[in-house]
C-alpha positions in Angstrom: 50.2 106.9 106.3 50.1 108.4 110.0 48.2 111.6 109.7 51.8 113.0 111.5 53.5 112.2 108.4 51.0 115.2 106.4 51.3 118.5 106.2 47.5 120.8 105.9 49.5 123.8 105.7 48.7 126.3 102.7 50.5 129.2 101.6 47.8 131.3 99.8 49.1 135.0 98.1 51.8 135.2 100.6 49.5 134.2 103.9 51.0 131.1 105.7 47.9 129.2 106.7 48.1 126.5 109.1 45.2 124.3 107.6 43.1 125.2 105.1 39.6 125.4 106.0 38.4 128.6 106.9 35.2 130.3 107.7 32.2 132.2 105.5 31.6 135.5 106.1 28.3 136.2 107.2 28.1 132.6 108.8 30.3 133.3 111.8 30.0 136.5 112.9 33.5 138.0 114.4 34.1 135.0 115.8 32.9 135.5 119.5 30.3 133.1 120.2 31.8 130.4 118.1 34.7 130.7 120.9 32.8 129.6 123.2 32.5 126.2 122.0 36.4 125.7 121.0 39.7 127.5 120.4 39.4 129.7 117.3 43.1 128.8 116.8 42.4 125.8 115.3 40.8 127.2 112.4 42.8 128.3 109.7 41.0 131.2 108.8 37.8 133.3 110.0 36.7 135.7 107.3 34.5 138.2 109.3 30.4 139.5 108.9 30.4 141.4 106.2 31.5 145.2 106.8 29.9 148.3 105.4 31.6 151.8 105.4 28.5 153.0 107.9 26.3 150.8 110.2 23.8 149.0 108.9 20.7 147.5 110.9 20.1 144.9 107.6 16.5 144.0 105.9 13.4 143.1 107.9 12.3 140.0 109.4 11.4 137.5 108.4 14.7 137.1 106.7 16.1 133.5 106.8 14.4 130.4 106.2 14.9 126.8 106.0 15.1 124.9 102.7 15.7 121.3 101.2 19.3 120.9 101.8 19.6 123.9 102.6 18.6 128.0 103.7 17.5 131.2 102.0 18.9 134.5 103.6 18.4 137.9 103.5 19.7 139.5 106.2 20.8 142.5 104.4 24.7 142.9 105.8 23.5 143.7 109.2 26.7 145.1 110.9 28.1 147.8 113.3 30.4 149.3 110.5 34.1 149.2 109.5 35.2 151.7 112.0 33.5 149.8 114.6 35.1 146.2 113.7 38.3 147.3 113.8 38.5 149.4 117.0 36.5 146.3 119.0 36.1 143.4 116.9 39.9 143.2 115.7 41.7 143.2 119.0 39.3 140.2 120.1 40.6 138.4 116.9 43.9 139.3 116.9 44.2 137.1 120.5 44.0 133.8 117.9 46.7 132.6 116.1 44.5 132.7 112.9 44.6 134.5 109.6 42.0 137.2 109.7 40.2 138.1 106.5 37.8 141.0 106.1 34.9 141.1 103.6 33.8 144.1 102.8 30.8 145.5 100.5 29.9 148.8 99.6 27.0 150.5 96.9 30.0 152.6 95.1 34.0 152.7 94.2 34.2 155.1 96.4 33.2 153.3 99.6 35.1 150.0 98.6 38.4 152.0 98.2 37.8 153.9 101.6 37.3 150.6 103.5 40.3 148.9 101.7 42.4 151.7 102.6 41.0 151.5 106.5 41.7 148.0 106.7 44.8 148.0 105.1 46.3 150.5 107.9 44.6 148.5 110.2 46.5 145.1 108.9 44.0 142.3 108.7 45.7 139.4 106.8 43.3 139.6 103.7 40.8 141.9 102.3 37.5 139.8 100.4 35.9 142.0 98.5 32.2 141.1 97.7 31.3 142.2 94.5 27.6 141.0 94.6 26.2 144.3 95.7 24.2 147.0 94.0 26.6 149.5 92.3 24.0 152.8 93.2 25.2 154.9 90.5 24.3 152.2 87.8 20.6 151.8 88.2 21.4 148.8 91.2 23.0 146.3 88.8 25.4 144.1 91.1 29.1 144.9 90.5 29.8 141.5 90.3 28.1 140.7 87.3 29.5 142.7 84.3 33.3 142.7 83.8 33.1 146.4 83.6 32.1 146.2 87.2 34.2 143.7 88.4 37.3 145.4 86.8 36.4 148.9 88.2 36.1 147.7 91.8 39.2 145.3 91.7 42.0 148.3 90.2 40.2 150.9 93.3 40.7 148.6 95.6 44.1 147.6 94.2 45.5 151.5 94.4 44.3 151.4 98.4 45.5 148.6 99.9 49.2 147.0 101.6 47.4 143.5 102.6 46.6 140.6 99.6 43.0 141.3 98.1 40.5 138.3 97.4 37.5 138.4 95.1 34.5 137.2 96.0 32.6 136.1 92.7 28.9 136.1 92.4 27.3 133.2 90.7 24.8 134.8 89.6 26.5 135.3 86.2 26.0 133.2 82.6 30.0 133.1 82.4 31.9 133.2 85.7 35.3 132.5 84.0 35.3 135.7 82.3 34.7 137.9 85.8 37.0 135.9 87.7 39.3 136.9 84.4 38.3 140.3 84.9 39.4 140.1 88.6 42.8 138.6 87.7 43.6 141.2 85.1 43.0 143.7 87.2 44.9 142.6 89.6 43.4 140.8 92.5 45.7 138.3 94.1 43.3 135.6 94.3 39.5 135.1 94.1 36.9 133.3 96.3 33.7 131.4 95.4 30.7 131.0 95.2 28.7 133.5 96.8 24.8 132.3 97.4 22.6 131.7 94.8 20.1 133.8 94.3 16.1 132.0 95.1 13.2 132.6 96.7 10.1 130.8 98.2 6.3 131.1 98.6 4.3 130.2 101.2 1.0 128.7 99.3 -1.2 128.8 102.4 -1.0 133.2 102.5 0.5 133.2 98.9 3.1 135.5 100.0 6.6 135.3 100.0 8.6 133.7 102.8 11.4 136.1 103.1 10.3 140.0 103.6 12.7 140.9 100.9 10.8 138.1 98.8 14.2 136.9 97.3 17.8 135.9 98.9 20.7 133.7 99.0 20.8 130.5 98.7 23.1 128.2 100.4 24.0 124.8 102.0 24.1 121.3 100.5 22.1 122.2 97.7 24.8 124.5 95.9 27.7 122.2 96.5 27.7 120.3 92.6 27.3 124.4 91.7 29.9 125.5 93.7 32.0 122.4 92.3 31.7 123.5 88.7 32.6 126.9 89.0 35.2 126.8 91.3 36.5 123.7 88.4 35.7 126.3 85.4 37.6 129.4 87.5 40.5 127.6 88.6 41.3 126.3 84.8 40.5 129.6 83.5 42.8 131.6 86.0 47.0 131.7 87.2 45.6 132.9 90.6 45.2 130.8 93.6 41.0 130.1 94.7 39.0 129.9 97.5 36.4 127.2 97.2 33.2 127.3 99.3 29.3 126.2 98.9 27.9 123.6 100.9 30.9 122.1 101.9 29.6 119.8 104.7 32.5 117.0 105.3 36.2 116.3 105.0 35.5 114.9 101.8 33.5 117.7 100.4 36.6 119.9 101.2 38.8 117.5 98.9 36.5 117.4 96.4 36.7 121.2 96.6 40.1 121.4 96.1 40.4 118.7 93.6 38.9 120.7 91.2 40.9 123.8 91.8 40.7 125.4 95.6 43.7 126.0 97.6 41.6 126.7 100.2 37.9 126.3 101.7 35.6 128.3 103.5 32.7 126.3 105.6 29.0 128.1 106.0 26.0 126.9 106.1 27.5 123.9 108.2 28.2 126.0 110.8 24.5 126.6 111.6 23.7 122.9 111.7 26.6 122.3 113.8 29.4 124.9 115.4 31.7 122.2 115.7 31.1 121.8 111.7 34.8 123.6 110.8 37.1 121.6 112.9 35.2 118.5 112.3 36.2 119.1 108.8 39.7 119.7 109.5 40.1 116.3 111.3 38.3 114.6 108.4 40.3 116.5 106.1 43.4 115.0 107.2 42.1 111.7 108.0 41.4 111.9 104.3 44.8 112.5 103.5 46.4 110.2 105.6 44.0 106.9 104.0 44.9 108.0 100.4 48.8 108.9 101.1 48.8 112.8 100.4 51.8 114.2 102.3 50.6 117.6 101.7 47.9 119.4 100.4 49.6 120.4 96.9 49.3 117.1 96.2 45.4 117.8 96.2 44.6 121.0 94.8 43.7 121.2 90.8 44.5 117.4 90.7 41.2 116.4 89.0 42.0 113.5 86.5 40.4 114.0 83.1 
């Protein structure tokens, strides 16, 4: 099949995308110095640093450090703040014919809803909300890893907001099913995953930890069979569309994403390795598609044979 013949277009909770790989927050910035290297058009998606309701300077060095097959990180949300990104970091965007998604994370309710609501008015395409951080008034325990917390966060953010809201799902959890449930019931429009797993190293010659936080995220090749399974368990446990990402490194890894549930995917640690990593994947993507006949990308998603 001629790769004209295909169509990568998605249409995910009401968001015309016009391929669908997009990018990890945290692993691209806002976009400005991966511009450099190509037209941000191309991509389908960017989904931003993650923003905070106040600045943030993030956790001390050293906080990232190479793995096997992959990197630990602990940069702590370092960003300029949610006012900040949308009175300089949005127009910039807004010059690409891309779908803008902003990820947001906040210690209470309280802040999440007050950045939905900000973000809302300020129309980005879709608000991700990362559930994996400390709720403060609960003795630090992550939202994302109790239904209570997930279901609390999801309905505030719900009341605040005019754009589609995505849920970013920690895996850092014994049954991710029932959160992404949780998310879905209280009525997130769709739900993304996985974040990093959580991991840590030791260097034997000082016998201290590598990172200054001592734990952090893990990501990269490494997660991708993890990332697989629970984007497989989520998607055939949920009626809303998901977001697949983890160590998604090649065309192929993107199909084998979406074969077991993703609508779309969201490229990371790859882009570290190589800035070109997102649109290389794209081209593969379709290549894919044209070699194994798939006119268009519903023909992929959930279509795991069992």
């Amino acid at each position: 099949m001629n790769e004209k013949n295909i169509s990568a277009q998605v249409d995910f909770i009401s968001v015309k995308f016009k391929n669908p790989v997009v990018t990890a927050s945290g692993t691209f910035g806002f976009g400005r110095e991966y511009g450099e290297y190509y037209d941000l058009s191309e991509l389908g998606g960017i989904c931003v640093k993650g923003l905070t309701l106040a600045p943030r300077p993030g956790n001390n060095p050293p906080r990232i450090a190479e793995t096997p097959m992959g990197m630990l990180n602990s940069v702590g949300l370092q960003n300029p703040g949610v006012d900040a990104f949308i009175k300089e970091e949005l127009p910039f965007l807004r010059k690409y014919d891309t779908v803008v998604i902003a990820n947001i994370a906040g210690n209470t309710i309280d802040e999440y809803a007050e950045m939905t609501e900000k973000l809302s008015d300020a129309r980005v395409d879709i608000i991700e909300v990362n559930v994996s951080c400390p709720n403060v008034k609960k003795g630090g325990m992550a939202f994302g890893t109790s239904v209570e917390g997930v279901t609390d966060v999801t309905a505030a953010v719900m009341k605040k907001t005019k754009v589609p809201v995505m849920v970013k799902l920690s895996p850092n959890v014994t049954d991710i099913a029932s959160i992404a449930k949780a998310a879905e019931s209280a009525g997130a429009d769709a739900v993304s995953l996985i974040n990093t797993l959580l991991a840590m190293r030791i260097d034997v010659m000082t016998r201290k930890p590598v990172l200054d936080n001592i734990v952090g995220g893990l990501s990269g090749p490494a997660v991708f069979p993890v990332a697989v399974r629970m984007v497989w368990q989520v998607a055939s446990a949920v009626n809303i569309p998901v977001l697949g990402m983890g160590g998604i490194q090649t065309g192929k890894d993107a199909a084998e994403m979406m074969l077991a549930g993703a609508s779309l995917v969201a490229v990371g640690t790859a882009c570290f390795d190589d800035p070109y990593a997102p649109v290389k994947i794209i081209k593969e993507l379709k290549e894919y598609m044209a070699v194994n006949s798939i006119k268009s990308l519903c023909e992929l998603t959930g279509q795991l044979l069992i």
